[in-house]
C-alpha positions in Angstrom: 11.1 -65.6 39.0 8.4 -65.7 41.8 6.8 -68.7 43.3 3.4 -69.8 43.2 1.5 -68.0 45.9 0.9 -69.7 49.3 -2.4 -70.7 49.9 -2.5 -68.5 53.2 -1.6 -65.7 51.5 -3.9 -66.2 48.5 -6.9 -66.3 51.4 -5.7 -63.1 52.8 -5.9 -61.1 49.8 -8.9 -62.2 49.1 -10.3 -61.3 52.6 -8.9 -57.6 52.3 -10.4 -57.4 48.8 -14.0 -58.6 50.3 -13.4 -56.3 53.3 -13.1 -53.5 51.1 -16.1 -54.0 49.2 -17.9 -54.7 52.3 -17.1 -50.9 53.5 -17.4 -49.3 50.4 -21.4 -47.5 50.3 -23.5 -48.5 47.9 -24.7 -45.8 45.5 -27.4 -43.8 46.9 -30.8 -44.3 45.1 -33.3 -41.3 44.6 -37.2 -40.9 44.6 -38.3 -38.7 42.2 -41.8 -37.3 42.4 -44.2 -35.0 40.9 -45.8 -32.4 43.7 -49.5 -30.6 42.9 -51.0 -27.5 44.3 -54.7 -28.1 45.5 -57.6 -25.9 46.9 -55.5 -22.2 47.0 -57.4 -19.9 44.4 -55.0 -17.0 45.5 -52.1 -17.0 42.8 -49.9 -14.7 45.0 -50.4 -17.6 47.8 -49.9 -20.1 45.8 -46.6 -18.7 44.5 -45.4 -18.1 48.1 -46.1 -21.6 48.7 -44.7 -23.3 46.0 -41.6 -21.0 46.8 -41.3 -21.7 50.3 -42.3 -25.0 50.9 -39.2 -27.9 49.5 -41.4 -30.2 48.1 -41.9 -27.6 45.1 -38.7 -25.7 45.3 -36.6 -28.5 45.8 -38.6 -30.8 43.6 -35.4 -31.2 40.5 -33.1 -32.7 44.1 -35.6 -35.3 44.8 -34.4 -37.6 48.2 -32.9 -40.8 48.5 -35.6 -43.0 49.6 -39.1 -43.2 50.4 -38.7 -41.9 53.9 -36.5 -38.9 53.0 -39.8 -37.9 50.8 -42.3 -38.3 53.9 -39.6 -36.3 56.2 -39.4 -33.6 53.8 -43.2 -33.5 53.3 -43.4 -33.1 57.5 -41.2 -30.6 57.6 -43.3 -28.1 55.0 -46.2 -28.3 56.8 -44.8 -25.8 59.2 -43.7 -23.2 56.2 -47.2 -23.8 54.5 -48.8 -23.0 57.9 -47.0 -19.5 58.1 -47.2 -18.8 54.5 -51.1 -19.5 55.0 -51.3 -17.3 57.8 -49.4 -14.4 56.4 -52.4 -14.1 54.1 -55.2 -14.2 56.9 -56.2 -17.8 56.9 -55.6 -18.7 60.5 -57.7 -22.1 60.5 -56.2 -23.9 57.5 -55.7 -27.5 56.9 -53.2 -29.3 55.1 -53.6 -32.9 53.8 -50.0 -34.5 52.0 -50.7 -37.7 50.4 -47.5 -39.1 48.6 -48.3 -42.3 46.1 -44.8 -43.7 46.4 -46.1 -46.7 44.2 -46.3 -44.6 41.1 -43.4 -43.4 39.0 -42.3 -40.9 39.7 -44.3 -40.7 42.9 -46.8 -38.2 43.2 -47.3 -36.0 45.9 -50.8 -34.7 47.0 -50.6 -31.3 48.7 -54.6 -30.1 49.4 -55.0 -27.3 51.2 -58.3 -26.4 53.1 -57.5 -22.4 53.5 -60.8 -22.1 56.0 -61.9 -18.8 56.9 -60.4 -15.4 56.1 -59.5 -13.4 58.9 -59.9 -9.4 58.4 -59.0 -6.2 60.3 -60.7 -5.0 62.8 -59.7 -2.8 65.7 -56.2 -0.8 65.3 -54.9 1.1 68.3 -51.3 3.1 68.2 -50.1 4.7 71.7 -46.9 5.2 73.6 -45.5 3.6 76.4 -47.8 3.4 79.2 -50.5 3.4 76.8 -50.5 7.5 76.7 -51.9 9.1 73.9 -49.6 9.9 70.3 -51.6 13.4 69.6 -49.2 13.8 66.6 -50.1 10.7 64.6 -53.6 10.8 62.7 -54.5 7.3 61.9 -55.1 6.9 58.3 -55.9 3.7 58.3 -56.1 3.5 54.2 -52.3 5.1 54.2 -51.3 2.4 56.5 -52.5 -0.4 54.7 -55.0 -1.6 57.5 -58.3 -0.7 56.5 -61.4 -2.3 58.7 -62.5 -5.2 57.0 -59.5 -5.9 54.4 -57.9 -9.3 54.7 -55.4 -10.0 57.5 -52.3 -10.3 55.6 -49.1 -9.9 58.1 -47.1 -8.2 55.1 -49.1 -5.2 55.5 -49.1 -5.4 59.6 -45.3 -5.2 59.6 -45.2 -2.8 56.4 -47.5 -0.6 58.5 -44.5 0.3 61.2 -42.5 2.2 58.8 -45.5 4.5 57.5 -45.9 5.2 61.2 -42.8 6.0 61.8 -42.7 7.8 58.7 -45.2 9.9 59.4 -43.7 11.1 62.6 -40.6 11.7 61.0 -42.2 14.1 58.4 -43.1 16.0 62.2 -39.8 16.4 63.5 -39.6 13.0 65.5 -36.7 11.7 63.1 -35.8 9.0 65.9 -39.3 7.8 66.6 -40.0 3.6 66.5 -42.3 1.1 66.8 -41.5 -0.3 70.3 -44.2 -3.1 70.6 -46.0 -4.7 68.0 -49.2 -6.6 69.8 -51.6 -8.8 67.3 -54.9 -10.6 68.7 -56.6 -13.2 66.5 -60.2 -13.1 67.8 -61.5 -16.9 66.3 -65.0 -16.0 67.5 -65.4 -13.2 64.9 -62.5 -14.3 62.6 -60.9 -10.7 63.3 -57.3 -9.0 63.6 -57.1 -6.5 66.1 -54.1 -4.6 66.3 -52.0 -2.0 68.5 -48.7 -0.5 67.8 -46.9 0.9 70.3 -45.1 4.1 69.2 -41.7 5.6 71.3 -41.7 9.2 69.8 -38.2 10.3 71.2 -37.3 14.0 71.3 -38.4 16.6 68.8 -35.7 16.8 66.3 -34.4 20.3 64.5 -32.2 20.8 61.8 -28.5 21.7 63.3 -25.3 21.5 61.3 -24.8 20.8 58.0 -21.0 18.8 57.2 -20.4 18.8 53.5 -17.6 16.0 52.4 -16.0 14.7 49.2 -16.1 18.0 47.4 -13.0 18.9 44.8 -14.0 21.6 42.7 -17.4 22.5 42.9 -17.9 25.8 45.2 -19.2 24.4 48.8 -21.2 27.4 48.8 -23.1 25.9 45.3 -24.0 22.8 47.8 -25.1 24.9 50.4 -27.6 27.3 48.8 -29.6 23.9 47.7 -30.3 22.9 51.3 -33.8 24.1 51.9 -33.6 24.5 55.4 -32.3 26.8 57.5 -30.4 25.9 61.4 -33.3 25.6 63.9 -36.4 24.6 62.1 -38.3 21.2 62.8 -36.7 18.6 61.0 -39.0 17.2 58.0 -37.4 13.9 55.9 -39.5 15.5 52.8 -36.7 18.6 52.9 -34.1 15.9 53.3 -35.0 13.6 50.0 -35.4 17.5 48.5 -32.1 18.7 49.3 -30.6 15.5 47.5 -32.7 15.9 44.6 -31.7 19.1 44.4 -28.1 19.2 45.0 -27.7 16.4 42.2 -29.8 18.0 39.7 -26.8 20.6 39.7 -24.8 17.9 37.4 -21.6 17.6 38.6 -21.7 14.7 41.1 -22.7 10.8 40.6 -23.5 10.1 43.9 -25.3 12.2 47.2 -26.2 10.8 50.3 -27.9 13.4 53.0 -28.0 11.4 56.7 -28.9 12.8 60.3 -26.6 12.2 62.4 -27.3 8.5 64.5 -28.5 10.2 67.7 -30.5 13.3 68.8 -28.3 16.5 69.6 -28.9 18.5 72.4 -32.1 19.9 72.6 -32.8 18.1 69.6 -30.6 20.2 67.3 -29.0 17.4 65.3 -26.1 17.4 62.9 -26.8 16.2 59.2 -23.9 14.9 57.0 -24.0 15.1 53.0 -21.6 12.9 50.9 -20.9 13.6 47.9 -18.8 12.0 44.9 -18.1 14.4 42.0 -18.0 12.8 38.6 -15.2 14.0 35.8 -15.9 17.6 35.2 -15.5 16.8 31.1 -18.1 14.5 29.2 -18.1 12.8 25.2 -21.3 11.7 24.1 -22.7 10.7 21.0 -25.9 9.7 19.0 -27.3 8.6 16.1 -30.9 7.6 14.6 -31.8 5.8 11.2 -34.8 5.8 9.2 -35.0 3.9 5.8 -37.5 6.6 4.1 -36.0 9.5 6.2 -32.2 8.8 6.2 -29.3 8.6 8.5 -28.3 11.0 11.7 -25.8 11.5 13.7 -24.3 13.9 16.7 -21.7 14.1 19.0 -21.1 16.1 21.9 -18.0 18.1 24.5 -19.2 18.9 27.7 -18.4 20.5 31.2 -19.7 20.0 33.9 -18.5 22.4 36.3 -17.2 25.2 34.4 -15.8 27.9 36.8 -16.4 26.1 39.9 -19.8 27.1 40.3 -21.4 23.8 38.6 -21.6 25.9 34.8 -22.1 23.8 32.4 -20.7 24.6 28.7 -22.2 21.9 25.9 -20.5 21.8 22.8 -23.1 19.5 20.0 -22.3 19.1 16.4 -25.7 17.3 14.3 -25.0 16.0 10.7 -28.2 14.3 8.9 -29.6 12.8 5.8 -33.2 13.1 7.3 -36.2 14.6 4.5 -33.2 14.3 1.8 -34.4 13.0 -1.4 -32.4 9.3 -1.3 -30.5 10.0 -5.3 -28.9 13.5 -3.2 -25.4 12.1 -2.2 -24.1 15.6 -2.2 -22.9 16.2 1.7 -23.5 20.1 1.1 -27.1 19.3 0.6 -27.2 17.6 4.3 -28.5 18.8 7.4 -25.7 20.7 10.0 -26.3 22.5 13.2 -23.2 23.6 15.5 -24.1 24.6 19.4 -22.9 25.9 21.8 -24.8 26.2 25.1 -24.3 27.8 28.4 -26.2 26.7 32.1 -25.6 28.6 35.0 -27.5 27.1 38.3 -28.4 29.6 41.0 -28.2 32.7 39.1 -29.4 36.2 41.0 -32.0 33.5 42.7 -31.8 29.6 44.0 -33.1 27.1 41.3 -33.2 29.4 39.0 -31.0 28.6 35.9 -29.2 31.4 33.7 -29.2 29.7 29.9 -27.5 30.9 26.8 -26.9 29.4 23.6 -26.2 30.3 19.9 -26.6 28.1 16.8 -25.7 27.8 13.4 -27.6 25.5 11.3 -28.6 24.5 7.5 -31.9 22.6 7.4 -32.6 20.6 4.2 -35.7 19.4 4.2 -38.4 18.2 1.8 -40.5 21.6 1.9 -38.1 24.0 2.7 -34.0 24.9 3.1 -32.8 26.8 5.5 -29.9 28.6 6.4 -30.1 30.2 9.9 -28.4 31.4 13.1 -30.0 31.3 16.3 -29.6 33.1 19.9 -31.1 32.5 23.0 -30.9 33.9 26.4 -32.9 33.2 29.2 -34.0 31.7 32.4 -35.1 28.2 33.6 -36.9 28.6 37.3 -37.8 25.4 38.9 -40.4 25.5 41.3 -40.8 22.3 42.5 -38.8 19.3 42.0 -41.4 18.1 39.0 -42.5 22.1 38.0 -40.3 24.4 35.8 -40.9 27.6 34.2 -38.7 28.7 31.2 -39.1 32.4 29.9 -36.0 34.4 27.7 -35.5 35.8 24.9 -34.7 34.4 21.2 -33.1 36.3 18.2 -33.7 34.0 14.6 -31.6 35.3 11.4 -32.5 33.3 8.5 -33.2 32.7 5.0 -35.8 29.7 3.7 -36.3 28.6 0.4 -39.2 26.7 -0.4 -39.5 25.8 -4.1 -39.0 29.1 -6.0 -40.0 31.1 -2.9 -37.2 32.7 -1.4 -37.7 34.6 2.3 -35.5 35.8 4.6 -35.3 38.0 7.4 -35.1 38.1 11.8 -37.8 37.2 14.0 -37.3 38.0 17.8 -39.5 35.5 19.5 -40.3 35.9 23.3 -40.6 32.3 24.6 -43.0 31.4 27.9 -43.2 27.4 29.1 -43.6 25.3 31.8 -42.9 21.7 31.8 -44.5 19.1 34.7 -42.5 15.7 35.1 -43.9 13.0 37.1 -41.9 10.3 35.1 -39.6 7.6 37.0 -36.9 7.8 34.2 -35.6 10.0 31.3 -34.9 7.6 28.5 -37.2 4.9 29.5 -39.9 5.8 31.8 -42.7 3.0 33.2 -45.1 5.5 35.8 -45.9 8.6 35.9 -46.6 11.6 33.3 -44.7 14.4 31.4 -47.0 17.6 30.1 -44.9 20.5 28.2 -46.9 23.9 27.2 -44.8 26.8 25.1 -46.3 29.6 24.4 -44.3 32.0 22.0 -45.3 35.3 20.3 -42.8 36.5 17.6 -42.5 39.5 15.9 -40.8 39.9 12.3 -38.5 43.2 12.5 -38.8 43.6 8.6 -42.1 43.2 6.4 -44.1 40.1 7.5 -46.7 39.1 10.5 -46.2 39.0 13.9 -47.7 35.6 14.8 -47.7 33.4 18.0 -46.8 29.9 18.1 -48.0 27.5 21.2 -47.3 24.0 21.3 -48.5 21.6 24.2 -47.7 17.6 24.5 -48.6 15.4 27.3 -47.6 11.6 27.6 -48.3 9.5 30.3 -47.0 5.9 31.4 -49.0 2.9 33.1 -46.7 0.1 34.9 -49.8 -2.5 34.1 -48.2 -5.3 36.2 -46.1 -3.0 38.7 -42.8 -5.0 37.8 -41.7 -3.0 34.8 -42.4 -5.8 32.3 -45.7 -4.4 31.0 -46.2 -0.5 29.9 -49.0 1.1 28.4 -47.8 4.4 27.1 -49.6 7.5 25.1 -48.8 10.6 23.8 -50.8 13.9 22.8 -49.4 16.8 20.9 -51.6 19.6 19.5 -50.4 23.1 18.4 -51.5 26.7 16.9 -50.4 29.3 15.2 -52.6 32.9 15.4 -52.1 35.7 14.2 -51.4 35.6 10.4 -52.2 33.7 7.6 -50.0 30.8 5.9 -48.2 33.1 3.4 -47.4 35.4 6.1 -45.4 32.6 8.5 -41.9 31.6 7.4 -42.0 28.0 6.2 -39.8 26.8 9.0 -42.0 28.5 11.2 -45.0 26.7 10.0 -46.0 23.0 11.6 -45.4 19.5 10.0 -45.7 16.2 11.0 -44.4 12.6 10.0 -41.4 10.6 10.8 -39.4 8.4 13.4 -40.8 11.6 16.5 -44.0 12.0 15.4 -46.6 9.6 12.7 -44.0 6.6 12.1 -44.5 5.0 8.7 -44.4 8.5 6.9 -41.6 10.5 5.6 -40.2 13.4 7.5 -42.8 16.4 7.3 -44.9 14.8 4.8 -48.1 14.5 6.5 -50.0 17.2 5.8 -50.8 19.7 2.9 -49.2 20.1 -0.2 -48.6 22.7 -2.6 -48.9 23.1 -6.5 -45.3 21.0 -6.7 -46.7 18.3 -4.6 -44.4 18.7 -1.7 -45.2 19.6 1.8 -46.5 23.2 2.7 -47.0 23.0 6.2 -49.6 24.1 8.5 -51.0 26.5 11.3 -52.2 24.2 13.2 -51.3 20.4 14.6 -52.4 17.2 16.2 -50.4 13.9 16.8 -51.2 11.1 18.9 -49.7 7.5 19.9 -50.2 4.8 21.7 -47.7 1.3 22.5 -47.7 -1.0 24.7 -44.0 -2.2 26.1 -44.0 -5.3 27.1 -40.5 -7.2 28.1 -39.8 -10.7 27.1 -36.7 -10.9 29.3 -34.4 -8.3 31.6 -32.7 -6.7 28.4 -34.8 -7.7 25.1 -38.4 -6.3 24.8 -41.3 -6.0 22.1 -43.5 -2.7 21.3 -46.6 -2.8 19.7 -47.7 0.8 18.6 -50.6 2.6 16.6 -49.8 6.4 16.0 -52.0 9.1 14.4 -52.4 13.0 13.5 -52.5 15.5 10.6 -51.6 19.0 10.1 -54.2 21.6 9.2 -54.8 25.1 7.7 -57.1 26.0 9.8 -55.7 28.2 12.9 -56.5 25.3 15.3 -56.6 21.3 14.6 -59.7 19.3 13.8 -59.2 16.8 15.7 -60.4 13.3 14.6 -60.6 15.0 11.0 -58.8 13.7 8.4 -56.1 11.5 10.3 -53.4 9.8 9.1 -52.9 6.3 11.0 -49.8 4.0 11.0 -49.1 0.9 12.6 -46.2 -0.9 13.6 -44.3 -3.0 15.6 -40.6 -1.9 17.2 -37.9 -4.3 19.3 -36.7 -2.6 22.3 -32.6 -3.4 23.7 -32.3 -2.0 27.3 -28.8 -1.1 28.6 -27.4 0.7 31.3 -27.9 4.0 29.9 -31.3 3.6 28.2 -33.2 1.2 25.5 -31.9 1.1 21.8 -34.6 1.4 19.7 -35.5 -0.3 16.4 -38.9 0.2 15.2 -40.8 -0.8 11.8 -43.9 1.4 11.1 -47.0 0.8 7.8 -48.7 4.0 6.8 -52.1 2.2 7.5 -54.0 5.1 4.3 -51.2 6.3 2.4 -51.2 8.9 -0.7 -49.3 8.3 -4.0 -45.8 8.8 -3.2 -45.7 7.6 0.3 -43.5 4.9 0.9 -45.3 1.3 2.1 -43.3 1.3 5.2 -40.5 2.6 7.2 -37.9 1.4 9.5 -36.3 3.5 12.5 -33.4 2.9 15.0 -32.5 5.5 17.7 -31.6 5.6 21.3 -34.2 5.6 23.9 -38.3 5.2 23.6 -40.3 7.1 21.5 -41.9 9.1 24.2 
C-alpha cells in the first residue's frame, strides 16, 4: 500500500493544478444589441444598407465586448458611405450612437443622406478623344437620362448597352476602355464620359458545328441566318440559337465568336450542341369533381430520319361531361393520334405537319364518333410570329338527343399565333394572341359555314421578381354562314369547365334545348382574370374571377348575359411546370348546376 504523500510533493501538484487554471481562457462573454435604421426613406437603400453594413447583417453574432461593438460600428461607416453614394448622395452623414448601458444594447445608426446628385453631361469618344460616329447616344436606352438620380448601378450598367450597341454594328470586340466620373458639388451634378475602343469591323466567317450524332449537320446549317461575309450583328447570333433549338432534338446550344478578330475581320463562330435522347414518354392527367377524370400518355421521336422529324404518338382517355352514375368505360371519351413534323420542308422555317385521329367524344350535348386528317404547313416568320394554313378532312357521326347527323366536312384552316411569353407552362411577362380563321364546306346536304376563333392573354410581372403575376385572358368566337340547325353540334361553340368558366360543368354554359341539356352556340365570349402571387420558391396561391357565355346570335354580346365564377386555386411549381389545383363557385348558377367545382392539371390555366 502507498504512503502518505510528502508535503513537497503535495505543494507541487497543487501548483501544476493552479498553473493550469491560470492558463486556461476564461469563457468569452458577448454583447448583444439591437441596431435601427434612421433618416433613409429609400427602401431599396435601406435594404443595401442593412445588407452591407455588419452591424445589421451580422446582428444574430453579436461581439465579445463593448469595444468589439464600437470597432465593428467604425468599420461600417465606410460600406454605408459607398452604399450611400451608389445612390447619388455624395454629402451624407452618418451618426452611430451605441447605448451599451441598456440590454441588449442599442445601436443608433442616423443617417443624414444630404443632397441628391443627378446626371448631367454624358460624353462617349475613342481614344484620343476622336469622335464614335457609329454610336447614337440614347441616353433613356442607357439608363442616364439628364436630370435622373446619380446612382452608380446604372453608370457601370451603362458600359454593356454601349458596347452592345456596337456589337449589333459589326464591332463584336468593341469595349469601354476608360470610364471617367466628375462629381460637380457646386451644382450637385454627375458628369460623365465613356471612352469607347471600337476594334475592327467584324464579318461573319466560318461556321464549326460540334457535338452532333444523328441529326443531319446540314439541318443545323440551314438555321444560321447569315451567310459568309456579311457584318456581324449579335441579334442574328441569339436568332440562330433560337432557331436551331426550336428544331427539338438538342437540350443545350451555345453559338460563340471566336475570342479574337480574324483577318480582315472575317471571324470564325463555333456552335455546341448536345443532342437529347431521340425517343421521349410523357404523360398527363387533369381532374375535375363535376367534370370527371382525364388522362394521356404519349411516344415520341425526336429526330425521325435524321432530319429532326418528329413522330408523336398520344392516346386521351376521359370521364369529362359524363353523367357521374355512367361507369360504363365504352361510354368514355378516346382519341388515338398520330402526328407527323417535318422542319425545313421545300422552305427554311417552314414546317410540313400531318396527323390523323380517331376519336369518340361523349359529352353532355352530343356523342361523337369521328376520324380526323390534317395536312399542312406551319411557317414561322419571326421568332414570336407563325402562320399555319392546310388542309383538314372530318368524317363523323354526332348524336345529340334523338338527332342523329353524320357526314364529312373539308375545312380549310388559316392562323397565326404571336408569342411574347417568357415561358410555356408558366409564363410571368409578355403576351400570347391566337386568331383561326376556318371556312368548311359539308360535301353532303348541310351549310357551308366558317368558324373563327381568336384568344389573347397577357402577363404582368407586378414586382419584376416573379412572385407577383397579374394575368388575363380573352376569347371570343363566330360562326357565319348558316343557321344553328345547319352546323353539326360538335361544330357549334360551348363554354364551361376547368379551360374556360371554372365552377361550371363541361359545355354547360350556355343555351339549352327542349331536354334541358346544352345546345351550343354560334357565337362565344370567355374572359379571366388571377392574380399569381408566390408564398415561397415552389408553393403559390391564385386568386381568380372568370366570365363569358355562349350566344345564338352570329356574334357575342358581350357584357350580356354573363355567367361569373369565382375561385381560389394552389399553385406547386416544379422543374417542368406548376401543378395545378384549383376550387371554383359559379357566383349565378341555374337549377342543375353544381355549387362548386374542383380542378387539378398540369400547368396554369392560361
Amino acid at each position: 500500500m502507498a504512503g502518505p504523500l510528502h508535503p513537497m510533493r503535495l505543494a507541487a501538484v497543487f501548483a501544476v493544478l493552479a498553473l493550469c487554471f491560470a492558463g486556461a481562457p476564461a469563457r468569452a462573454q458577448q454583447t448583444p444589441y439591437e441596431p435601427t435604421l434612421t433618416g433613409v426613406d429609400d427602401g431599396e437603400l435601406a435594404d443595401l444598407i442593412r445588407s452591407t453594413a455588419s452591424l445589421f447583417r451580422l446582428r444574430d453574432e453579436p461581439p465579445p465586448s463593448p469595444v468589439g461593438l464600437q470597432r465593428r460600428a467604425d468599420s461600417d461607416r465606410d460600406s454605408m458611405v459607398a452604399a450611400l453614394r451608389s445612390f447619388g448622395y455624395y454629402e451624407s452623414a452618418i451618426d452611430i450612437r451605441i447605448d451599451t448601458a441598456a440590454s441588449p444594447a442599442k445601436v443608433e445608426v442616423a443617417i443624414e443622406p444630404g443632397p441628391l446628385y443627378r446626371y448631367d453631361d454624358l460624353a462617349v469618344t475613342g481614344p484620343e478623344d476622336e469622335a464614335v460616329p457609329e454610336l447614337e447616344i440614347d441616353r433613356r436606352a442607357l439608363g442616364l437620362e439628364e436630370g435622373e438620380p446619380a446612382r452608380a448601378r446604372n453608370v457601370v450598367d451603362a458600359e454593356g448597352r454601349l458596347t452592345g450597341q456596337l456589337a449589333g454594328k459589326g464591332f463584336a470586340f468593341a469595349k469601354v476602355a476608360d470610364r471617367r466620373v466628375v462629381i460637380d458639388r457646386s451644382d450637385k451634378t454627375m458628369d460623365i464620359t465613356y471612352v469607347v475602343e471600337r476594334g475592327p469591323l467584324v464579318r461573319f466567317g466560318p461556321a464549326t458545328i460540334t457535338g452532333l450524332e444523328q441529326v443531319e449537320e446540314r439541318i443545323v446549317r440551314n438555321r444560321l441566318p447569315w451567310t459568309e461575309g456579311q457584318v456581324y450583328d449579335a441579334a442574328l447570333v441569339e436568332e440562330a440559337r433560337q432557331s436551331i433549338a426550336a428544331l427539338g432534338p438538342f437540350g443545350a446550344v451555345r453559338v460563340a465568336l471566336a475570342e479574337e478578330p480574324g483577318p480582315e475581320g472575317v471571324t470564325p463562330l463555333s456552335i455546341t450542341i448536345d443532342e437529347r435522347p431521340p425517343r421521349v414518354i410523357g404523360f398527363g392527367f387533369e381532374y375535375s369533381s363535376i367534370d370527371g377524370f382525364g388522362a394521356n400518355a404519349r411516344w415520341g421521336h425526336r429526330n425521325l430520319f435524321g432530319g429532326s422529324e418528329s413522330l408523336d404518338a398520344n392516346i386521351r382517355w376521359s370521364r369529362i361531361g359524363l353523367d357521374a352514375s355512367t361507369d360504363s368505360v365504352e361510354d368514355s371519351n378516346f382519341s388515338a393520334e398520330v402526328a407527323f413534323r417535318k422542319p425545313d420542308y421545300l422552305l427554311r422555317n417552314q414546317t410540313l405537319l400531318l396527323g390523323i385521329q380517331v376519336l369518340r367524344e361523349n359529352a353532355e350535348a352530343y356523342i361523337r364518333d369521328a376520324v380526323v386528317l390534317n395536312a399542312g404547313f406551319e411557317y414561322r416568320l419571326t421568332p414570336d410570329l407563325s402562320v399555319r394554313y392546310g388542309i383538314q378532312g372530318d368524317k363523323y357521326r354526332d348524336r345529340a338527343n334523338e338527332f342523329r347527323t353524320s357526314g364529312t366536312l373539308v375545312g380549310l384552316p388559316l392562323g397565326i399565333a404571336w408569342d411574347k411569353s417568357d415561358d410555356l407552362l408558366n409564363p410571368t411577362r409578355g403576351f400570347r394572341t391566337d386568331l383561326e380563321v376556318t371556312p368548311l364546306k359539308q360535301l353532303a346536304e348541310g351549310s357551308d359555314f366558317v368558324v373563327g376563333r381568336w384568344t389573347t392573354s397577357g402577363y404582368h410581372d407586378i414586382a419584376a421578381d416573379g412572385n407577383y403575376v397579374l394575368a388575363g385572358r380573352v376569347s371570343l368566337g363566330s360562326i357565319v354562314g348558316s343557321s344553328l340547325s345547319g352546323i353539326p353540334p360538335h361544330r357549334r361553340f360551348f363554354s364551361g369547365g376547368g379551360g374556360s368558366i371554372r365552377g361550371y360543368g363541361y359545355q354547360e354554359v350556355g343555351p339549352r334545348d327542349s331536354f334541358g341539356d346544352p345546345r351550343g352556340g354560334l357565337s362565344l365570349f370567355e374572359s379571366s382574370i388571377e392574380l399569381r402571387y408566390k408564398l415561397t420558391e415552389s408553393i403559390g396561391v391564385v386568386p381568380f374571377v372568370d366570365a363569358g357565355n355562349v350566344y345564338d346570335t352570329n356574334f357575342p354580346k358581350i357584357g350580356s348575359d354573363l355567367k361569373y365564377a369565382a375561385g381560389l386555386g394552389a399553385r406547386y411549381y416544379t422543374g417542368f411546370g406548376p401543378l395545378r389545383a384549383d376550387v371554383a363557385v359559379p357566383l349565378n348558377k341555374e337549377p342543375g348546376d353544381a355549387s362548386w367545382a374542383f380542378y387539378i392539371s398540369i400547368g396554369q390555366a392560361f
